[in-house]
N, C-alpha and C positions, 0 to 999 in steps of 0.2 A: 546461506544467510537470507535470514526475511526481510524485504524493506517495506518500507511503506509508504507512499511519496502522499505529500500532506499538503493545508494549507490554513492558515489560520480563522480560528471561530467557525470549523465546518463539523456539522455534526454527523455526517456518517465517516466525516476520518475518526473523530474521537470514538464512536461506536467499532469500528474494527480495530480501531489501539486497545481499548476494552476486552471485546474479544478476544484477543491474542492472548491476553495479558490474564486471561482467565484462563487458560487451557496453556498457561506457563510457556510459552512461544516467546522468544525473543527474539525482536525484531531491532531494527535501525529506522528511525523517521528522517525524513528526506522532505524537508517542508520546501516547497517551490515556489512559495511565493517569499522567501528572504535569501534566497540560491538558485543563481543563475544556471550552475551547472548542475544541479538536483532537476530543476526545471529542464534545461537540455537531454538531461537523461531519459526522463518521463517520456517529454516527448520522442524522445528515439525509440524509444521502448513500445510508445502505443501510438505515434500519429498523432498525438492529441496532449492536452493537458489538462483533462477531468482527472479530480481525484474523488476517492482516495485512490489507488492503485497500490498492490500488492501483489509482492514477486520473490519469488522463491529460489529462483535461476535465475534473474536478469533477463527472462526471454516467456516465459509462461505467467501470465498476470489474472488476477482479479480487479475489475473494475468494479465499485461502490461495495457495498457491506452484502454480500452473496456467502451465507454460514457454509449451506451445500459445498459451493465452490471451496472457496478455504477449507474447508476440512477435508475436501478431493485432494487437492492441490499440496495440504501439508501433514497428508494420513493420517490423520484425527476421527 
């Protein structure tokens, strides 16, 4: 499962929901700034709580809108 840990009015999360959503990826958003434990996730997952983040195991991520990455990440 894709996730995508979000937060509101950001423009390179909507640009990788975009993304995804053009090459038919289904994803789950995880907005972290209205969920505590989306937020806890995030940050377990990177140390941090920049998004966007995307993850495709819960353990291997893309930070910010990286097409390369993503398309490595989900064989595209």
């Amino acid at each position: 499962m894709v996730k995508v840990y979000s937060i509101n009015d950001c423009p390179w999360c909507e640009k990788v929901k975009k993304y995804l959503k053009s090459k038919n990826v289904e994803f789950e958003e995880h907005n972290i700034e209205e969920n505590d434990v989306d937020r806890d996730a995030c940050y377990e997952l990177t140390g941090d709580t920049m998004v966007p983040i995307t993850t495709v195991n819960d353990k291997d991520y893309v930070l910010s809108f990286d097409k390369a990455r993503l398309d490595e990440m989900l064989g595209l």
